[in-house]
Backbone as CSV, one residue per row, in Angstrom:
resi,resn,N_x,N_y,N_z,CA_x,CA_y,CA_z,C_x,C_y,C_z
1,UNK,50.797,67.623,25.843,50.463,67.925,27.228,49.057,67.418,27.524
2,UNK,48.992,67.086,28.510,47.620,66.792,28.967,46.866,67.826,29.203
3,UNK,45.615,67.608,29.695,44.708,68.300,30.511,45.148,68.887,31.912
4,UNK,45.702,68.040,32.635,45.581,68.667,33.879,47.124,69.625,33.965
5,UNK,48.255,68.939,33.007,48.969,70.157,32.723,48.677,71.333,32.121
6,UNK,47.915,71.454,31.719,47.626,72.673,30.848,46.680,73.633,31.720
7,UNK,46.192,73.171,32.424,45.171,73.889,33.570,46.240,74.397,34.731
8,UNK,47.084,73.621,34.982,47.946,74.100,36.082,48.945,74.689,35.532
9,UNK,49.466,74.941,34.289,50.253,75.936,33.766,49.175,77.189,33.176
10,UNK,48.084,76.927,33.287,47.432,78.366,33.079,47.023,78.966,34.585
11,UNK,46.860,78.124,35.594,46.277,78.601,37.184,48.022,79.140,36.927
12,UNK,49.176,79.101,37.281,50.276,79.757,37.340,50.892,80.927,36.883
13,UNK,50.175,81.418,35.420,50.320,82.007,34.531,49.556,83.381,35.065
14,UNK,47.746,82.766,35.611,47.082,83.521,35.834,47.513,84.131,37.091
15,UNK,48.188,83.449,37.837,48.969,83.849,39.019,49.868,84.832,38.943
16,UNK,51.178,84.577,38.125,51.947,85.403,37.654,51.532,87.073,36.838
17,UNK,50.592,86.993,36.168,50.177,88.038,35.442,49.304,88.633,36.406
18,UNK,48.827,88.341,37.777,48.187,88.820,39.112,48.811,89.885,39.884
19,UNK,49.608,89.338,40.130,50.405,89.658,41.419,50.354,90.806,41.333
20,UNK,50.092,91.235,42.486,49.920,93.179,42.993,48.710,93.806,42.530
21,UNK,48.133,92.794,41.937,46.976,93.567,41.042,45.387,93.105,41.828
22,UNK,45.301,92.314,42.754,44.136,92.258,43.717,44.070,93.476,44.272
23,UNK,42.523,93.297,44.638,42.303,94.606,45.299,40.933,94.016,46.511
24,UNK,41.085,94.510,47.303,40.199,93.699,48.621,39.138,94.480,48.573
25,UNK,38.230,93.462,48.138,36.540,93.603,48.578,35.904,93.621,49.545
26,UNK,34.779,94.350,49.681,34.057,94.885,51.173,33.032,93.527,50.916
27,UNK,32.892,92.842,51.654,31.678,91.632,51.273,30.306,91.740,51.815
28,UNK,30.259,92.915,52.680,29.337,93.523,53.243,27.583,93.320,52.419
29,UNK,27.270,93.272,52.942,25.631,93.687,52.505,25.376,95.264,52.586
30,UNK,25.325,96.001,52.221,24.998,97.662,52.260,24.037,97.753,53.550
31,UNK,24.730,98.656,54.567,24.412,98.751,55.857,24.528,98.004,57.219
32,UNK,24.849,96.931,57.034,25.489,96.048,57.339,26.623,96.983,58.059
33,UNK,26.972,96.735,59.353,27.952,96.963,59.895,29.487,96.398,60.457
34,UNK,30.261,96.766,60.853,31.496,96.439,61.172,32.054,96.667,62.492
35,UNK,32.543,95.972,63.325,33.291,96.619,65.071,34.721,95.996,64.537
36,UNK,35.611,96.791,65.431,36.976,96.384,65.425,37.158,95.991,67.075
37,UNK,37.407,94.466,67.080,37.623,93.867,68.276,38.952,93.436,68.775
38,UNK,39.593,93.502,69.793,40.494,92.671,70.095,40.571,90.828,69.734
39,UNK,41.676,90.418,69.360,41.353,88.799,68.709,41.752,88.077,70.132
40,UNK,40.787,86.979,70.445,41.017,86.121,71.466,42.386,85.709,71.587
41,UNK,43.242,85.708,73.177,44.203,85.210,73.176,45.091,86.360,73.347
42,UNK,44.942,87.302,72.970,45.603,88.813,72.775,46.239,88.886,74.039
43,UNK,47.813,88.798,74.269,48.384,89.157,75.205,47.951,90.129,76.414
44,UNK,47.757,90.410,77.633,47.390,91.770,78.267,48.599,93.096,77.747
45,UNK,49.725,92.427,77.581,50.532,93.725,77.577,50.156,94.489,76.418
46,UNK,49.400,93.941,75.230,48.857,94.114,73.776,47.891,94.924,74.366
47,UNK,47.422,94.011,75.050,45.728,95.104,75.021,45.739,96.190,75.986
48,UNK,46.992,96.623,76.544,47.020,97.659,77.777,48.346,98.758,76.647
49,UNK,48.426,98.300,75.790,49.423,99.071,74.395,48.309,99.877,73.819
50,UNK,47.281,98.880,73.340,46.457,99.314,72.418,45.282,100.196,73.305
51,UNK,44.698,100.085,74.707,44.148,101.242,75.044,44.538,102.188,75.230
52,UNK,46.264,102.232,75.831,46.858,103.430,76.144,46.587,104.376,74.609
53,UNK,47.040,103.697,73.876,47.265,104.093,72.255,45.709,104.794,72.001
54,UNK,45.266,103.882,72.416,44.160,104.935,71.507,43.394,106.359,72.693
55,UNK,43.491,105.960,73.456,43.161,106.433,74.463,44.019,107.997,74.757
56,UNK,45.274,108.091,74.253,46.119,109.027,73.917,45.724,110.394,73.297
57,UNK,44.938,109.634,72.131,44.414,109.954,70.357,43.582,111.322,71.184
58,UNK,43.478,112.517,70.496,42.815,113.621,71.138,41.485,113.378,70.448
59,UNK,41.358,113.030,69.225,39.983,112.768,68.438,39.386,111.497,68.955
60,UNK,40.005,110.574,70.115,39.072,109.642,70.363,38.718,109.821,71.597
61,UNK,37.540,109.699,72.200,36.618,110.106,73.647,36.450,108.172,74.324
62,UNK,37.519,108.653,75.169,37.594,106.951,75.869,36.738,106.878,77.402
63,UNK,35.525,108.151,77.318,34.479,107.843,78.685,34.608,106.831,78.919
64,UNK,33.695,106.375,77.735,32.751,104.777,77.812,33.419,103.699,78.707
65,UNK,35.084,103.599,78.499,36.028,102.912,79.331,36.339,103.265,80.175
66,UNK,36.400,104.679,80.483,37.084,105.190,82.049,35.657,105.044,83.119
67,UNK,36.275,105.094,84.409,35.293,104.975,85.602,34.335,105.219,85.625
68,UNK,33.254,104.633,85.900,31.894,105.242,85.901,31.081,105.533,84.544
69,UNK,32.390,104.991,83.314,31.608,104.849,81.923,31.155,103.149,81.351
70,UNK,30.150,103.488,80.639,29.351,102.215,80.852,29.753,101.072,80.036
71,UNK,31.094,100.774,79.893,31.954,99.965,79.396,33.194,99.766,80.755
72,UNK,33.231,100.574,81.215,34.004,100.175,82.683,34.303,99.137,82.805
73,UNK,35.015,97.675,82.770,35.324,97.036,83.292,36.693,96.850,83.905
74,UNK,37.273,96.561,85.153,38.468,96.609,85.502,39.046,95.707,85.333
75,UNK,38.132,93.965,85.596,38.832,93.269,85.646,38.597,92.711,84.056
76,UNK,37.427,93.156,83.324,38.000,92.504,81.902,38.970,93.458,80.643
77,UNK,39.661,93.159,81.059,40.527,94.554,80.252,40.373,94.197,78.367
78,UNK,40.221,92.699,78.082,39.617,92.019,76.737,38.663,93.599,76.256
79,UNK,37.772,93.136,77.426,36.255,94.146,76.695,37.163,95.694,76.419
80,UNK,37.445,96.138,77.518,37.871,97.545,77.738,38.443,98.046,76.441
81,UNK,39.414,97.016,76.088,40.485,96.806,74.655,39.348,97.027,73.918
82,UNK,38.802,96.166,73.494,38.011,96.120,72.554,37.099,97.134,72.030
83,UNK,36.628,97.800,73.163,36.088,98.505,72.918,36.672,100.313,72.359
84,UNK,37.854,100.284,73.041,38.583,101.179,72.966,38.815,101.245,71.061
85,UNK,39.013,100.172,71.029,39.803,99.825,69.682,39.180,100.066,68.417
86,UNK,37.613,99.864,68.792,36.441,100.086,67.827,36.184,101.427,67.957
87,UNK,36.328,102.188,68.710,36.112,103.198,68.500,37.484,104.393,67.675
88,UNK,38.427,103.408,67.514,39.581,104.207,67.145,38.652,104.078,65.557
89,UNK,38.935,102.511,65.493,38.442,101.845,63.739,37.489,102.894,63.529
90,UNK,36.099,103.472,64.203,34.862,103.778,63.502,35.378,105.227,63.404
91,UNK,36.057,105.951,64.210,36.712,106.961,64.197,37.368,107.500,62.761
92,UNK,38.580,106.702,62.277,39.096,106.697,61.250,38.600,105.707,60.129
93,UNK,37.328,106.146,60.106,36.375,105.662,58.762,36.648,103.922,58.345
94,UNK,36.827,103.239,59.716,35.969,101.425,59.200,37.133,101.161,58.279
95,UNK,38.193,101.595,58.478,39.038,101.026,56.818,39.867,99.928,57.969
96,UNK,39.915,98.394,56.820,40.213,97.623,57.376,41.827,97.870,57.971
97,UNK,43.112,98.452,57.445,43.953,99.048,58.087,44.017,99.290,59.523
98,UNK,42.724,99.844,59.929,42.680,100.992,61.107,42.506,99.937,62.227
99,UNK,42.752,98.324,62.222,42.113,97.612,62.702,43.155,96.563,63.114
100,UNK,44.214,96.982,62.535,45.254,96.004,62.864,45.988,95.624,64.423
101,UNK,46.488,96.693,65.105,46.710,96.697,66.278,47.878,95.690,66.406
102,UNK,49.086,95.974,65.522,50.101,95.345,65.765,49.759,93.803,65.871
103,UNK,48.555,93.635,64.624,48.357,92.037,64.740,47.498,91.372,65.375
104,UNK,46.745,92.540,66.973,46.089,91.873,67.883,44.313,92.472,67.459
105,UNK,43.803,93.105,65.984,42.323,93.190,66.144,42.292,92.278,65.288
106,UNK,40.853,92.383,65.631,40.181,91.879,64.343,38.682,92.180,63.637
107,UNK,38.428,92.251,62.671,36.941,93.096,62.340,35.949,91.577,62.217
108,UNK,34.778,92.152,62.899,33.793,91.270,63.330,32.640,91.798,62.569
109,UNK,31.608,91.852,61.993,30.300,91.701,61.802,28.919,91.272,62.102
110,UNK,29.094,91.258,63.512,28.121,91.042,64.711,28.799,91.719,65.225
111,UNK,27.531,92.739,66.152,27.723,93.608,66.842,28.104,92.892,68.482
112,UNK,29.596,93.290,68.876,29.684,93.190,70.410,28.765,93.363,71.178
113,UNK,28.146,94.858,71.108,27.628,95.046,72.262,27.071,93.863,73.461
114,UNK,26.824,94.569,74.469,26.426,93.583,75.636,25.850,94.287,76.634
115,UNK,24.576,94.520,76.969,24.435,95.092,77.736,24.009,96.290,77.744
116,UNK,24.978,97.095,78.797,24.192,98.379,78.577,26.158,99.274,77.846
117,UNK,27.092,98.470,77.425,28.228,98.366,76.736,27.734,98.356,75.422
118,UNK,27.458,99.517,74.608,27.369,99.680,73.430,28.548,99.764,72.459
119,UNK,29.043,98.902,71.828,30.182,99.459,70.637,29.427,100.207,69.570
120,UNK,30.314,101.525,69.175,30.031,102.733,69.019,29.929,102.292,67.104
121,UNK,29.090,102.458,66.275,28.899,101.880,65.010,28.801,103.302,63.935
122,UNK,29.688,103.740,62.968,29.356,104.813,62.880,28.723,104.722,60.857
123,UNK,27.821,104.968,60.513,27.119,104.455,59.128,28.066,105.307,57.817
């Protein structure tokens, strides 16, 4: 056997003797924070699922999005989502899970905020 067979029957091997056995790393810097955002492109009917949804939740406080809260936007419902959504994630402890949204979040590491629209960061 050659060389480059023998490397690619051990990358396979090492593959095989793997499987199920990864485990997902936080790549974070310690303190370093996390938001759970809506992912660009996100259908409206997605992102009017996912505020109702969280917005439902008795442990999550959706002011910040309703009228006169300082995330209010009507016509960007993106932000509204988004914001809604991060507060579910920071809610139920930042675990990348909590972030899925039927496919439509995604976890960011720059802080959204904008303004006087704070996403809610919890340490």
């Amino acid at each position: 056997m050659d060389k480059a067979q023998i490397c690619f029957s051990f990358i396979i091997l090492l593959y095989i003797s793997s499987v199920g056995n990864f485990m997902r790393v936080n790549a974070q810097a310690p303190g370093q924070g996390s938001w759970c955002v809506a992912k660009p492109g996100t259908p409206i009917e997605q992102l009017v699922k996912n505020l109702n949804y969280v917005c439902s939740n008795s442990e999550i406080h959706c002011e910040v999005v309703s009228k006169g809260g300082a995330c209010y936007d009507p016509i960007n419902l993106y932000n509204s989502a988004s914001v809604a959504m991060n507060l579910y994630y920071q809610n139920q402890g930042r675990h990348y899970s909590k972030c899925d949204f039927e496919g439509s979040g995604i976890i960011t590491v720059t802080d959204p905020s904008c303004g006087c629209c704070i996403y809610e960061f919890y340490k």
